[in-house]
VEXGURO-240049 format. One record per residue (C-alpha): x, y, z; residue number from 1. Coordinates in nm, 3 decimals, decimal comma. Layout:
BEGIN
- X Y Z resi
- X Y Z NUM .
...
END
This chain:
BEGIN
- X Y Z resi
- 0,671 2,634 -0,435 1 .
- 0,665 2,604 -0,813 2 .
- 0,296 2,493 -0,882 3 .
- 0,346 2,224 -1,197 4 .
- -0,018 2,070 -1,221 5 .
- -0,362 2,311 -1,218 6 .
- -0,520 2,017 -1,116 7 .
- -0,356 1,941 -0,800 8 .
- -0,335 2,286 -0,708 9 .
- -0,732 2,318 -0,760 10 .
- -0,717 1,978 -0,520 11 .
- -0,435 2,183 -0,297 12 .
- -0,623 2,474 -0,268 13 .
- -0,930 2,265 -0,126 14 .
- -0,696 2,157 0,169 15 .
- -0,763 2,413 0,467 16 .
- -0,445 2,617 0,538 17 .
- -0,382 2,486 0,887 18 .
- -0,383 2,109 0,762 19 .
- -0,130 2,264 0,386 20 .
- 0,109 2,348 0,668 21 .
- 0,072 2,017 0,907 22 .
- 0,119 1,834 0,543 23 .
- 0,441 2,011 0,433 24 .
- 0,556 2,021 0,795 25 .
- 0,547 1,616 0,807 26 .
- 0,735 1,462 0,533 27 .
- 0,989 1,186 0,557 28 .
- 1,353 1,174 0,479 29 .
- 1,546 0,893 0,453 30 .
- 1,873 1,063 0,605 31 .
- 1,659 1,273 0,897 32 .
- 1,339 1,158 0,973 33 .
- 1,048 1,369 0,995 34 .
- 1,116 1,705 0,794 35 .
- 0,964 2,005 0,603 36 .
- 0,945 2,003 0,261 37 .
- 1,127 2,302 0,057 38 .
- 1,119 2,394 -0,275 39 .
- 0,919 2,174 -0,382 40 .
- 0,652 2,092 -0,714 41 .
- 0,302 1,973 -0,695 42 .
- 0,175 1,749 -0,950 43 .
- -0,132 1,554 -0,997 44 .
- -0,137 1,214 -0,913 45 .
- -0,398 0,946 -0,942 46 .
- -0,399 0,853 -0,565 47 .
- -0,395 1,221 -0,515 48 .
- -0,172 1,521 -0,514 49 .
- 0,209 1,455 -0,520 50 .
- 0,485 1,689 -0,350 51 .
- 0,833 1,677 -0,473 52 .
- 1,099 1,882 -0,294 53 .
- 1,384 1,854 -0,089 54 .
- 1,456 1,810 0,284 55 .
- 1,450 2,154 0,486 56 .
- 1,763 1,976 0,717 57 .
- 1,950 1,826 0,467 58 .
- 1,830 1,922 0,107 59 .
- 1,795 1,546 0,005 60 .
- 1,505 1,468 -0,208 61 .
- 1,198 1,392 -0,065 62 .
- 0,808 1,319 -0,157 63 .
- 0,463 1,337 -0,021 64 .
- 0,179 1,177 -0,122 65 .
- -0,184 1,333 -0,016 66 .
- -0,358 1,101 -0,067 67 .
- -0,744 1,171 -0,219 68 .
- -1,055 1,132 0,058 69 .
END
């Protein structure tokens, strides 16, 4: 994971480990369904923290949004 944003890591970092791995384990991709996300970025978004990667199947691009409480 290359961390882009401080402030959605410090968000990240609030996320208990068990639920960092259900997240990243649950992603969509449109070419396989439910994935993991792989190399991907974190940035800061205003709905919440933002995951860019790719697919762990396929390698397509994917995202996923955490969204803030």
């Amino acid at each position: 994971m290359a961390i882009v944003d401080l402030k959605a890591a410090q968000k990240w970092n609030k996320i208990p480990k068990d639920i960092q791995e259900k997240l990243i384990d649950n992603v969509f991709c449109g070419k396989c369904g439910v994935t993991t996300i792989v190399d991907y970025s974190m940035l800061d978004d205003q709905l919440g923290i933002l995951l860019q990667g790719k697919c762990k199947k396929c390698g397509e691009a994917v995202a996923r949004l955490i969204e803030d409480n």
